[in-house]
N, C-alpha and C positions, 0 to 999 in steps of 0.2 A: 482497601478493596473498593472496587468501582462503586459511585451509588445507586444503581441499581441493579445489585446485589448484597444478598447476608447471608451470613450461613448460619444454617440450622440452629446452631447451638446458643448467637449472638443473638433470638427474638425471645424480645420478653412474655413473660406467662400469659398476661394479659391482650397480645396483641394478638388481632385476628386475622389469621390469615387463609384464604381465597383458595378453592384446588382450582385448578383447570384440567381439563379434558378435553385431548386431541384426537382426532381419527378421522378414520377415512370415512367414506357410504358405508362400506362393511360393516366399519365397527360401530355403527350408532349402534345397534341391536344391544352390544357390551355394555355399553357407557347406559343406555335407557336403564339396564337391569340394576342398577346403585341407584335411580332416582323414585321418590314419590311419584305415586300415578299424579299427583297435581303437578309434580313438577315436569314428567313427563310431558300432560298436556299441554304445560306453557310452551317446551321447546319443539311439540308438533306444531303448536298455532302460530309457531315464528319460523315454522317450513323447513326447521335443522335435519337437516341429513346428509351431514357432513361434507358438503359440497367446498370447493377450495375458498378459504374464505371469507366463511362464515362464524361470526362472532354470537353468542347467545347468554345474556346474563340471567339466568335460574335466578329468582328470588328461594325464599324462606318463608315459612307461615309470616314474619314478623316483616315479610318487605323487604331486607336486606337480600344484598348478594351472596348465593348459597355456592358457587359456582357458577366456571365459566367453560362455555361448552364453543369447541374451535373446531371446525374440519377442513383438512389440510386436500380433498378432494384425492385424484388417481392421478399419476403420474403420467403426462402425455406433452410436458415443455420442462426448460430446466429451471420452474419454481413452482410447478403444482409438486403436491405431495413430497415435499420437500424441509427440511427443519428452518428452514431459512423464513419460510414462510411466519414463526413463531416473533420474527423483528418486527411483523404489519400486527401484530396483535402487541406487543409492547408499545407501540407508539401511539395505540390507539384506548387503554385502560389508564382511569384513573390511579390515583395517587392509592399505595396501600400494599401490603405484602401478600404477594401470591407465592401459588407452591404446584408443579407440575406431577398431577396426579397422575394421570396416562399418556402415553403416547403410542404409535403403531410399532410394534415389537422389533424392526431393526434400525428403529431411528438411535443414532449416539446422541445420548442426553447433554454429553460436554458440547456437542454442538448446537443443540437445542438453545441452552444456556445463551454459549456464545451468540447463536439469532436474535436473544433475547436483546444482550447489552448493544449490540449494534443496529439495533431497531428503535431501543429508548433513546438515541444518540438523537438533541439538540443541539446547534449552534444556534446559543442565543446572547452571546458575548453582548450585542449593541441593542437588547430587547429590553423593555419597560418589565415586561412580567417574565418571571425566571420557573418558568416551570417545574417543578421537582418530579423525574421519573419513580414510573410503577418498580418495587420492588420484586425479586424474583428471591427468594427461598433456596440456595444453591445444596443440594444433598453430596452425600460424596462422589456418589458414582457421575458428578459435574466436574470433578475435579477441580473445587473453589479458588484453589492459591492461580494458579495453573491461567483457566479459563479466564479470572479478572485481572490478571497480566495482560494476556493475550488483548481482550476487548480493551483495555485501560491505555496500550501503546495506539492502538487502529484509532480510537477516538480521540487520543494527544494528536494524531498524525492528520484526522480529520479539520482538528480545530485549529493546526496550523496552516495548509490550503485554504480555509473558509476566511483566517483573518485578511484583509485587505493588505496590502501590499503597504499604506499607511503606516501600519503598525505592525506589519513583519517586514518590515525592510533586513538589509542586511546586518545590520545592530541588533535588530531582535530575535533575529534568526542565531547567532552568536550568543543572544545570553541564552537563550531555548537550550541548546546543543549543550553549554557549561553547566547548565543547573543540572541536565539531564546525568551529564557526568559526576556530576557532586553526588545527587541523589543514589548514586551505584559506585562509589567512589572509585571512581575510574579518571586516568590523567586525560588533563587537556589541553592542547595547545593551538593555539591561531598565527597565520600569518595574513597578516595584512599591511592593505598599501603597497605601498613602493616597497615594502619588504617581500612583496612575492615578484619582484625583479629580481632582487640582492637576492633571493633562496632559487633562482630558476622556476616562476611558473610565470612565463611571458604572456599565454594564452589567455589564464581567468583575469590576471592584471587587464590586458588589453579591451576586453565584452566589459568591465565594469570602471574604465578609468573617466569614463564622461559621467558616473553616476554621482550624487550628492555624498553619498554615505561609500567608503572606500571597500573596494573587492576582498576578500579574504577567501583561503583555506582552514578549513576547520577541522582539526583531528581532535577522536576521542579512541582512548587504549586502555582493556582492558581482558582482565583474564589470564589465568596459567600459560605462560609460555611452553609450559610442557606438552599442553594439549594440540590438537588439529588447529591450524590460523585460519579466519577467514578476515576478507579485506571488502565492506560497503563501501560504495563509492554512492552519491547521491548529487544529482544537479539542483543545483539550490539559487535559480533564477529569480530573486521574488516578486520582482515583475519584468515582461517583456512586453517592449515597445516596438519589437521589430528590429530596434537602431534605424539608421539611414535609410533603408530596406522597409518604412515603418510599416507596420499593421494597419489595416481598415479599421475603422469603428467596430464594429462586428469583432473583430478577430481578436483586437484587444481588450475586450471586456472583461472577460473570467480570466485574462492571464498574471492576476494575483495566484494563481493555480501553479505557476509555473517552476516552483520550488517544491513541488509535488516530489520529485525524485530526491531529494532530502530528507524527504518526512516521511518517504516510504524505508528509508536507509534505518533512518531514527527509530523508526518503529518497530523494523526488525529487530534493530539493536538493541532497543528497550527490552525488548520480549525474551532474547537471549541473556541479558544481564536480570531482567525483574526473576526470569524462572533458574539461573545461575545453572543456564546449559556449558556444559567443561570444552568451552571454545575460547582462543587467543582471541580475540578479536579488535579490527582495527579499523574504524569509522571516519571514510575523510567524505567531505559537503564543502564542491566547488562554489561558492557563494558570491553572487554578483547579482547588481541589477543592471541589465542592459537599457542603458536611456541615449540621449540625445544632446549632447554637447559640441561645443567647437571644437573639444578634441576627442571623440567619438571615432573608435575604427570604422574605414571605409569597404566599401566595395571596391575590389583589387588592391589592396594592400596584400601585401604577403607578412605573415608571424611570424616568429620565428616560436618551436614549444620547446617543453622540458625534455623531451626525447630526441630532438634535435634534426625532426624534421620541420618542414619549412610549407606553411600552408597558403594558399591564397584563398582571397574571399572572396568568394563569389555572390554570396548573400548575408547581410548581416542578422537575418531574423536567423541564421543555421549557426546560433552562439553557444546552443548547450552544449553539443559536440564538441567544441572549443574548449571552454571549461573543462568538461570532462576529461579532453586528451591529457592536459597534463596533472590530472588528480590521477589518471590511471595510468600514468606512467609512476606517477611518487608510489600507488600501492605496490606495484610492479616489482618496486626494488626492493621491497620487503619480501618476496617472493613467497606469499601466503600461500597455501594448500589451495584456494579457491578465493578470486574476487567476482564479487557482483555488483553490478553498478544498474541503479536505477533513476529514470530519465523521462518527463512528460516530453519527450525526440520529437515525433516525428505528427503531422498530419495524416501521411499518408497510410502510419499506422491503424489511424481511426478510419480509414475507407476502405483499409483489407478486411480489419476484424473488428470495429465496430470500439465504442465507447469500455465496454465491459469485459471483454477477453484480451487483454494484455497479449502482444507480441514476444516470443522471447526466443534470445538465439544463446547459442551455446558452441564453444568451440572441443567440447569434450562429446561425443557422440552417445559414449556407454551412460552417461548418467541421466540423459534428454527421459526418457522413460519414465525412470523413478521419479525426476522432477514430477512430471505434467500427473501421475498417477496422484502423486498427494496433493495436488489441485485439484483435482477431482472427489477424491474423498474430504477431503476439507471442506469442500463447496467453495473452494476461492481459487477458479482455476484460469490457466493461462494455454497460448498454444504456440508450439515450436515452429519457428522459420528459420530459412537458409541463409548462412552465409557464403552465400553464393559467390566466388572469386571474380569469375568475368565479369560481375559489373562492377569490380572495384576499377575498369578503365572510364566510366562514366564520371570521377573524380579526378581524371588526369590532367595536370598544369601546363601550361608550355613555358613557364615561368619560374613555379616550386613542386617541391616533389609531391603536391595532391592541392583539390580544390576542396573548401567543404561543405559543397554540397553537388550534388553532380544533376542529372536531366529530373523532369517529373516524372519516370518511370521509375519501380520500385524504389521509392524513397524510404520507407523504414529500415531494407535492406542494406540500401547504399551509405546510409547513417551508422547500422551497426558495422559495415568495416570500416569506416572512417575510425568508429572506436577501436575499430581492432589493431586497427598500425599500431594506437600507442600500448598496446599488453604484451609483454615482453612474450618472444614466438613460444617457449617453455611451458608459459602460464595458466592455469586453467581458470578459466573468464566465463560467467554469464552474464546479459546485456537483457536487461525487463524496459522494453518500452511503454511506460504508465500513462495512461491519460489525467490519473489525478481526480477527477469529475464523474458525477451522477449527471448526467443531464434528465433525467428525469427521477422518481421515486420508483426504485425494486423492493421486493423482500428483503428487511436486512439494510438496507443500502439506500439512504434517503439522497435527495436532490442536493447535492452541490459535493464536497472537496469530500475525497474518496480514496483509501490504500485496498492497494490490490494485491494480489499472490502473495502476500507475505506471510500471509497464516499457513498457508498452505507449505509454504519454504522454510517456515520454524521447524514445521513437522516433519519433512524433511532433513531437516540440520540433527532435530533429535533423534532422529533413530538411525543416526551414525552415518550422515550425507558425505563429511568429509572424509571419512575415512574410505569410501568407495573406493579400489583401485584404480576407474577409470580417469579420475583425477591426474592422474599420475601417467598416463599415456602421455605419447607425446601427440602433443594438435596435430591434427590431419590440415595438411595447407592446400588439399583439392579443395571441391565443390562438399558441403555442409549438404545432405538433402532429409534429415530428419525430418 
C-alpha cells in the first residue's frame, strides 16, 4: 500500500489519529454543531467559512490538534468545490494519521482518497531531507486495495518523467518496464540494437542509432488470452534533442519529460495488472533517445518502416511519430480488440488545449462519449479531436509515400494521422497526446512530470470498455468530427 495510506484496521490502538472536516460555506453551520463553543471560537477568529481553501487546525484544551477544518468553497471553475482540492491539503499537513470525517454529500470518497495520495506526491529522489507524507486512514467505502493501486501506478509514472534523462536513459527505462513485469509476473521481452533491423523496426532503430545507450522495443504480456486484448503503445523518448532540427535552450530543458508517453502506458498497465482487471493485455514502449551524432538521421532522408511505407523527414525534432509508427504496426498484428498509444506529440497540442486537458482522437466514433464521460467523473479528463482526412495531404512527399510532419497548421492533428497510416485500416486505435508536465502546481497535481487520463481510462476499461460493440465497427475513413 502506498505510504500515505493505511487502513483502518492496520493503526495501532495507541496511535492518534486526526478527523478532518470538509465543506462548503453551507456546511460550516454542520461541522460548528460537533465542536466546543471554545473551539468554535478559535475557527471564527481564523475567519473559517468554508471558503475554497481554507485550512484551520482546532486545538484541544491540552494544545494539540483536535481537528482539521478544510473548505472546499462553491463550484464556479473546474477545482473550486471539487475532491481534488483535498491533494492542496495533503501536501500541506504534517507528518501523522488523519481520518476523513465529513465531506459535502455527493463527493466519492474513493476520490477523495485518491486527491489525497496524489497531493502527498514528492519527488524528492536528489533531496538531502526525505520528507515522509501525512497519513490518510483509508475506510472501505475508499476502496483501499483499488485506490492505492490506482495513486501507486500515477506516482511510479510521476517519478519516472521527474527522473533526469541521466538516470532514465534507455537502460533504465528497460530495467523499470522488466521489474515492473516480474512484480505482476507478466512475460518480457526487448529488442534492441541492430536487432530491431534484423526484427523489422527500421524507424525506432533510425531516431536512436546516434544515441550512447542502443534503441529498443520493449514488450510486456500479460493476462487471460481468453479475455478482451488491449495493446499500450507508449513513446519512450528519454530525452529529445531535437536531433539535427536541434531544440533552443528553452525547448530542451524539461524534455527529460519526453518518455512521458511510456510511463503513461506503464501506468495504465500497472493499474490493470496491480487491480487484476480480466484484460489480455499487451505493453510495447518505443524507446530511444534522440541525440546528436555523425550518424544521426537527417532532414530529407527517407525510412523505410515496419509497415512498409516509406517516410521522408522533414523535421527531425517529429521523432516520436517515428517510433511510434512501427510499435503500432507490431500491436496492429496482434489484432487486439483496442490499441492506445500515448505520446508527449505534439506542441501544437499544448496551444489548442493547454498543458492540462489532453487531446485525444479516436477512430471508433460510438465509444468517443463514454471515453471523455469517465474523464470527467474521474476528475482526470481529456477532450476529443478530429481526425480530419483532408489534412492528411499537408504530409504529402514528392519523394515517399508521406512526410512526418506536414505545415504549422493543425499540428496535433496532422501528427495523429501520421499515426494512423501505421494501424492496420480494421483496428480500433485511440491516440492520448500527453504533455507529461505540471507547469505550474493544481489541486492534486503538483509542478513538474504529470500522468494524465489514465485514471480516468482504467474506469473505463472496468466497466467493460472493451467489450463495447462500437469497437468492432469498422473505422469510418471520412472526416472524424467528434
Amino acid at each position: 500500500m502506498s505510504d500515505c495510506f493505511i487502513k483502518a484496521e492496520n493503526v495501532k490502538s495507541d496511535e492518534s489519529i486526526t478527523p478532518i472536516h470538509i465543506c462548503r460555506p453551507e456546511g460550516v453551520d454542520r461541522v460548528f454543531a460537533n465542536l466546543s463553543q471554545a473551539q468554535q471560537n478559535y475557527a471564527k477568529a481564523h475567519k473559517f467559512n468554508g471558503g475554497i481553501g481554507q485550512a484551520v487546525l482546532v486545538p484541544n484544551t491540552d494544545g494539540n490538534i483536535a481537528m482539521v477544518l478544510f473548505g472546499v468553497g462553491v463550484s464556479d471553475d473546474g477545482y473550486s468545490d471539487s475532491p481534488l482540492l483535498v491533494g492542496n491539503l495533503a501536501a500541506k499537513l504534517d507528518v501523522g494519521h488523519y481520518q476523513i470525517a465529513s465531506v459535502p454529500n455527493e463527493w466519492d470518497l474513493a476520490l477523495v482518497a485518491t486527491a489525497w495520495g496524489m497531493g502527498a506526491y514528492e519527488f524528492s529522489r536528489y533531496l538531502a531531507d526525505q520528507n515522509a507524507p501525512p497519513t490518510l486512514v483509508l475506510s472501505e467505502d475508499m476502496h483501499p486495495s483499488e485506490t492505492s493501486s490506482l495513486v501507486t501506478a500515477v506516482n511510479r509514472g510521476r517519478d519516472l518523467i521527474n527522473t533526469p534523462a541521466g538516470d532514465m536513459g534507455p537502460k533504465a527505462l528497460h530495467r523499470t518496464a522488466k521489474k515492473l513485469a516480474k512484480a505482476h509476473d507478466a512475460k518480457f521481452k526487448a529488442t534492441v540494437g541492430r536487432d530491431l533491423l534484423d526484427d523489422n523496426y527500421p524507424m525506432i532503430h533510425a531516431v536512436g542509432r546516434a544515441a550512447h545507450e542502443k534503441p529498443r522495443l520493449l514488450e510486456i504480456i500479460w493476462g487471460d488470452k481468453k479475455n478482451p486484448s488491449l495493446a499500450l503503445v507508449g513513446k519512450g523518448i528519454t530525452f529529445d534533442t531535437g536531433g539535427l532540427n536541434i531544440k533552443s535552450a528553452a525547448g530542451a530543458r524539461i524534455m527529460k519529460k519526453d518518455m512521458g508517453g511510456a510511463a503513461h502506458a506503464l501506468a495504465l498497465g500497472e493499474m490493470i495488472m496491480a487491480t487484476g482487471l480480466p484484460v489480455n493485455l499487451h505493453i510495447y514502449l518505443a524507446v530511444a533517445e534522440n541525440a546528436i551524432s555523425g550518424n544521426a538521421y537527417r532532414p530529407g532522408d527517407v525510412l523505410a518502416s515496419r509497415k512498409g511505407l516509406t517516410v521522408e523527414i522533414d523535421n527531425t525534432d517529429a521523432e516520436g511519430r517515428l517510433v511510434l509508427g512501427d510499435a503500432l504496426t507490431r500491436a496492429s498484428e496482434e489484432k487486439p480488440d483496442l490499441i492506445m498509444d500515448f505520446a508527449t506529440l505534439t506542441g501544437a497540442a499544448r496551444v489548442a488545449l493547454g498543458p492540462t486537458l489532453p487531446p485525444y482522437f479516436s477512430n471508433r466514433n460510438a465509444v468517443v462519449s463514454e471515453v471523455m464521460q469517465c474523464g470527467i467523473t474521474q476528475l482526470d479528463p481529456l477532450w476529443n479531436m478530429p481526425l480530419w482526412q483532408p489534412y492528411m495531404r499537408l504530409l504529402s512527399s514528392p519523394i515517399a509515400d508521406m512526410k512526418n510532419s506536414g505545415s504549422r497548421f493543425a499540428g496535433c492533428v496532422t501528427a495523429a494521422l501520421f499515426l494512423e497510416k501505421f494501424v492496420a485500416d480494421e483496428q480500433a486505435w485511440m491516440h492520448f497526446d500527453v504533455y507529461g508536465w505540471n507547469p505550474t502546481n493544481n489541486p492534486a497535481r503538483p509542478k513538474g512530470g504529470e500522468i494524465f487520463a489514465v485514471r480516468g481510462l482504467y474506469h473505463w476499461l472496468k466497466n467493460g470498455g472493451l467489450k463495447n460493440d462500437g469497437l468492432k465497427k469498422e473505422c469510418l475513413k471520412n472526416a472524424h468530427l467528434n
